[in-house]
N, C-alpha and C positions, 0 to 999 in steps of 0.2 A: 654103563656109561660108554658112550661112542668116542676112542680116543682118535679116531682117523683124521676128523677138522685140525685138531691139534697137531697129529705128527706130520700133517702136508704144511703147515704154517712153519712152524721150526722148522721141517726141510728148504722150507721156501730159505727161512730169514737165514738158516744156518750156509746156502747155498752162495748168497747174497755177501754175507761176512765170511765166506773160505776164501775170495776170488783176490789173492792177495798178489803181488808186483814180484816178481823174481828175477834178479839183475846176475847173469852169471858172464864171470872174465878172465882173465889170463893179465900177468902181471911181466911189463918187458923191462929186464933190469934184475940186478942180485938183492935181496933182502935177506936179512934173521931169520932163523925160524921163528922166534916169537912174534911176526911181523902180522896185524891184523887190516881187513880192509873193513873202512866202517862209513855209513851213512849218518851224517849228522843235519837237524834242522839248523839253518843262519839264520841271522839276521840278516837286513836288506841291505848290511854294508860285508857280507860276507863271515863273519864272526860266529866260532859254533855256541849254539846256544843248549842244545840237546843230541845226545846221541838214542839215534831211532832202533839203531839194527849195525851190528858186525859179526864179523867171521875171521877164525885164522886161515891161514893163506896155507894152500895144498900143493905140493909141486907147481908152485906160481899158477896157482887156478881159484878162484872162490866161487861160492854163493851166495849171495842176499838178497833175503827173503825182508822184502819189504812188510811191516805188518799192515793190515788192513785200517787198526786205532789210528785215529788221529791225534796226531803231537797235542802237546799239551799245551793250553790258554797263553804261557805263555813265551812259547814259540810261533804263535799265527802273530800275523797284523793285516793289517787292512790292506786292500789289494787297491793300489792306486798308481795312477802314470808317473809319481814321480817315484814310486819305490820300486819299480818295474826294472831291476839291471840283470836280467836273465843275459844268456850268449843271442849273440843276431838281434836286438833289441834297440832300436835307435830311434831318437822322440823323432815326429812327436809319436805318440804312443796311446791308443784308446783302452777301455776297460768296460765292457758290454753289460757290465751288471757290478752291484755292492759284494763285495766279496773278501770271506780271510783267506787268506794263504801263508802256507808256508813251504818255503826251499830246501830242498834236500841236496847238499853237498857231501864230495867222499874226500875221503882221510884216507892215511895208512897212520898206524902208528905202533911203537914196539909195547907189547903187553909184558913188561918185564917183572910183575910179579907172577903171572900166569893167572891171572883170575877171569878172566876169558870180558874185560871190561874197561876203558881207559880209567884210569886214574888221572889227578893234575899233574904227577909230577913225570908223567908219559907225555911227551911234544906232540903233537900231531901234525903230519906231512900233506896240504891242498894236493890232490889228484883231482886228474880232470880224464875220467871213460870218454873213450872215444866210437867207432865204429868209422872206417875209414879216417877222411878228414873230417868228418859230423862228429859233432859232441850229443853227450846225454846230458837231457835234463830233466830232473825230478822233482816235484811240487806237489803237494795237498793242498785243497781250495773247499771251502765247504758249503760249495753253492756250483753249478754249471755256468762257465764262463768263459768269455772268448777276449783272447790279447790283439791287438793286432799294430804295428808299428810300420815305419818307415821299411821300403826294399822289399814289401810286401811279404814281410815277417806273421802270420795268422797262427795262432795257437789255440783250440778250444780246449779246456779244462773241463774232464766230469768232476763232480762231487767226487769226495777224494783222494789215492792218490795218482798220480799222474805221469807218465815217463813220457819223453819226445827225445825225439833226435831232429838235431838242428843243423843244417851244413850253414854255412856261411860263405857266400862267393857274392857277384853281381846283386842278383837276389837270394832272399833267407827263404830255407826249403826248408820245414815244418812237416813231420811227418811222425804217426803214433810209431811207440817201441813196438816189438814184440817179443815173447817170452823167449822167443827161439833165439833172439843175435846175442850175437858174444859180444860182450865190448873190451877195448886193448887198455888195459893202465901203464903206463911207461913211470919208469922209478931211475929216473938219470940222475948220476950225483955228482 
C-alpha cells in the first residue's frame, strides 16, 4: 500500500492547523508574581465569556499562543453593524458578508491558587496591548470578511483567527499584526 498520498494530505492539513497567532509583550508597571496575562473571547458588550489562552508573566514579559480551534458556539455571534464596537469603529459601519465572530480581549489576573487557570474567585483586570499609540485587535470569524466604517476604518478578516493593529488619529489605519511586534501592556494602579 502506497502511504505517500496520505502523508502529503496530513502534512498538508497538519501545516494548515500549526499556523497558530503568537502575541508576545512586555508588561509596564509592578505586578505579583502570581500575575497571568490571559486572552479571553467577549461578548459584544465587552464581558468575558471564555478564556481562550494565558500565560504567567516572566520578568514583565509573556507569550501567547493563540490556538488555532475555534472558541466555542457559544462564544461566536453573528457579525453585524450594530454589534461591531471594535477600537476606530464608527457607524455607519458595513459588513461584506454573513459571518460569526468572536473578540479576543486581554486580562491580567492574580492566579492565587497556582493552578496555571482563572478561577471565579480571581478578578480580572481589562488591559488593552498597544504597539506605539495603535492598539491590538483580535477576533475569530468563520467565514472571510471585510468591516469597513466611518474615517475610513477597513479591516478584512480570514477565516479564523485574526490580529490588526489599529491607530486611531484623523483617519483609522488598519493594518495586519506580525508575529515579530512586541506589544506594551501598561498596569497603572
Amino acid at each position: 500500500m502506497n502511504l505517500r498520498p496520505y502523508l502529503i494530505a496530513l502534512t498538508v492539513l497538519s501545516a494548515g492547523q500549526g499556523l497558530g497567532l503568537t502575541i508576545r509583550g512586555s508588561v509596564e508597571g509592578s505586578s505579583p508574581g502570581d500575575t497571568r496575562v490571559a486572552g479571553f473571547v467577549v461578548s459584544p458588550f465587552g464581558q468575558a465569556v471564555e478564556e481562550v489562552t494565558s500565560v504567567p508573566l516572566e520578568n514583565g514579559r509573556f507569550e501567547l499562543e493563540i490556538p488555532t480551534a475555534p472558541p466555542t458556539a457559544r462564544a461566536q455571534v453573528d457579525l453585524t453593524p450594530q454589534n461591531v464596537t471594535w477600537p476606530g469603529v464608527i457607524d455607519p459601519v458595513q459588513v461584506s458578508a454573513q459571518a460569526r465572530v468572536a473578540e479576543l480581549k486581554f486580562f491580567v489576573y492574580r492566579d492565587s491558587n497556582n493552578n496555571g487557570r482563572r478561577d471565579e474567585t480571581e478578578p480580572l483586570r481589562d488591559v488593552l496591548p498597544s504597539v506605539g499609540r495603535a492598539t491590538l485587535f483580535v477576533a475569530w470569524v468563520n467565514t472571510d470578511v471585510t468591516v469597513k466604517a466611518s474615517k475610513g476604518y477597513a479591516a478584512t478578516l480570514n477565516r479564523g483567527w485574526n490580529a490588526l493593529i489599529v491607530d486611531v488619529g484623523r483617519a483609522v489605519a488598519v493594518q495586519p499584526f506580525s508575529d515579530s511586534t512586541t506589544v506594551m501592556v501598561r498596569l497603572s494602579r
